[in-house]
C-alpha positions in Angstrom: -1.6 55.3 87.8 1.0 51.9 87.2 -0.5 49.0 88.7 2.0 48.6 91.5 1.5 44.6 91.6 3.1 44.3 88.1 6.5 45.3 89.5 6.4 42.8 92.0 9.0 40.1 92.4 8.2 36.4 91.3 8.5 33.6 93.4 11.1 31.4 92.2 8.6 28.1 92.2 5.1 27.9 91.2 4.1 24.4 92.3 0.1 22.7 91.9 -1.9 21.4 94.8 -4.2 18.8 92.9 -7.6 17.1 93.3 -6.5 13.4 94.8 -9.8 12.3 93.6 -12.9 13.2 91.1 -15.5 14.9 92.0 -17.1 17.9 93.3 -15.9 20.9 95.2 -18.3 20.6 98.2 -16.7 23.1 100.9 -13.0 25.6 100.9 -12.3 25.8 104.8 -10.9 29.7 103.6 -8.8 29.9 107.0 -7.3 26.6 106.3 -6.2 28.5 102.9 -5.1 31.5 104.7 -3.0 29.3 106.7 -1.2 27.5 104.0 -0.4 30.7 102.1 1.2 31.7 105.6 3.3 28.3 105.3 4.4 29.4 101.8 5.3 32.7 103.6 2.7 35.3 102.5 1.9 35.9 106.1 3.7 36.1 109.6 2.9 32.7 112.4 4.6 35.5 114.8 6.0 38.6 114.9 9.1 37.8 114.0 8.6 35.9 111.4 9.7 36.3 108.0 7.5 38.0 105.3 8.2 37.0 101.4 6.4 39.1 99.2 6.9 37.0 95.8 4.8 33.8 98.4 1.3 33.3 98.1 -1.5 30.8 96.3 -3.9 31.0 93.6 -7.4 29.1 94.3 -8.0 28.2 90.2 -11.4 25.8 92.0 -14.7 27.0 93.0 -17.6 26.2 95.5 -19.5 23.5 93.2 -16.7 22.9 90.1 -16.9 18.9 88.6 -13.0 18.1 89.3 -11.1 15.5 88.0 -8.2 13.6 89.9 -5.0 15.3 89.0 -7.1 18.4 88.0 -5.1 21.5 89.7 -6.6 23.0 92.5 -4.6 26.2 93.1 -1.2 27.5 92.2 1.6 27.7 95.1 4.3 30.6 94.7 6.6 30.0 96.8 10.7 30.6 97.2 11.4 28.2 99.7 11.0 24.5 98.9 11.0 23.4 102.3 7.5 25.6 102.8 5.9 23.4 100.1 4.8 20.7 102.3 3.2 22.0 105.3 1.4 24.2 102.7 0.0 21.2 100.7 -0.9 19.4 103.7 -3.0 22.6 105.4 -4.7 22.6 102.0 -5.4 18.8 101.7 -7.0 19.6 104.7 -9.0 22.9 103.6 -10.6 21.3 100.3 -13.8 18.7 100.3 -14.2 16.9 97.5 -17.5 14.9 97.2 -18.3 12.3 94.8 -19.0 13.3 91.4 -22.5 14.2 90.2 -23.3 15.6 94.2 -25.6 18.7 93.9 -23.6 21.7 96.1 -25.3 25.0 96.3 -23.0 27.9 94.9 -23.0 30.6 97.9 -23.5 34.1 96.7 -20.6 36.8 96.2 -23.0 39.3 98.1 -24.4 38.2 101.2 -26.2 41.2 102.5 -26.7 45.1 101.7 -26.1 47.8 104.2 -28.4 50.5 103.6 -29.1 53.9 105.4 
């Protein structure tokens, strides 16, 4: 089987969202993510709205990661400039950065089991 995602189109811009400060990743607001990837145009605000395939974000920072200012924070595909904004400022918004040397407690990847 092809991995189908390989023949995808590329965006024509890949832009940075950046840390505007050092320190610590302290707490990713995920919806505020999934609402500035649907800025860029990975998702629909209504039913008519457009769907670009080649839009979307990387999130290159984790729960807990020492950042430095500048240091980038995701990766922004995106076709339409215009989008770049609103996407930044919903992700400005979804990102706490502490001050450096603050202790944050990585969450676990598995948060329960269901067994039989």
């Amino acid at each position: 089987k092809q991995d189908s995602w390989l023949h995808m189109r590329k965006a024509r811009h890949v832009e940075t969202f950046v840390a505007d400060q050092d320190g610590v990743v302290a707490g990713i607001d995920c919806e505020g993510v999934g609402i500035a990837a649907m800025k860029l145009g990975a998702g629909r605000e209504n039913k008519d709205s457009h769907l670009d395939l080649a839009a979307g974000l990387i999130v290159k920072a984790r729960l807990g990661d020492a950042v430095k200012k500048g240091q980038t924070l995701c990766d922004l595909h995106l076709d339409d400039p215009n989008r770049l904004e609103p996407a930044r400022k919903e992700l400005a918004k979804a990102f706490r950065i502490a001050p450096p040397g603050t202790r944050v407690e990585p969450r676990p990847n598995i948060h329960d089991r269901i067994t039989s």
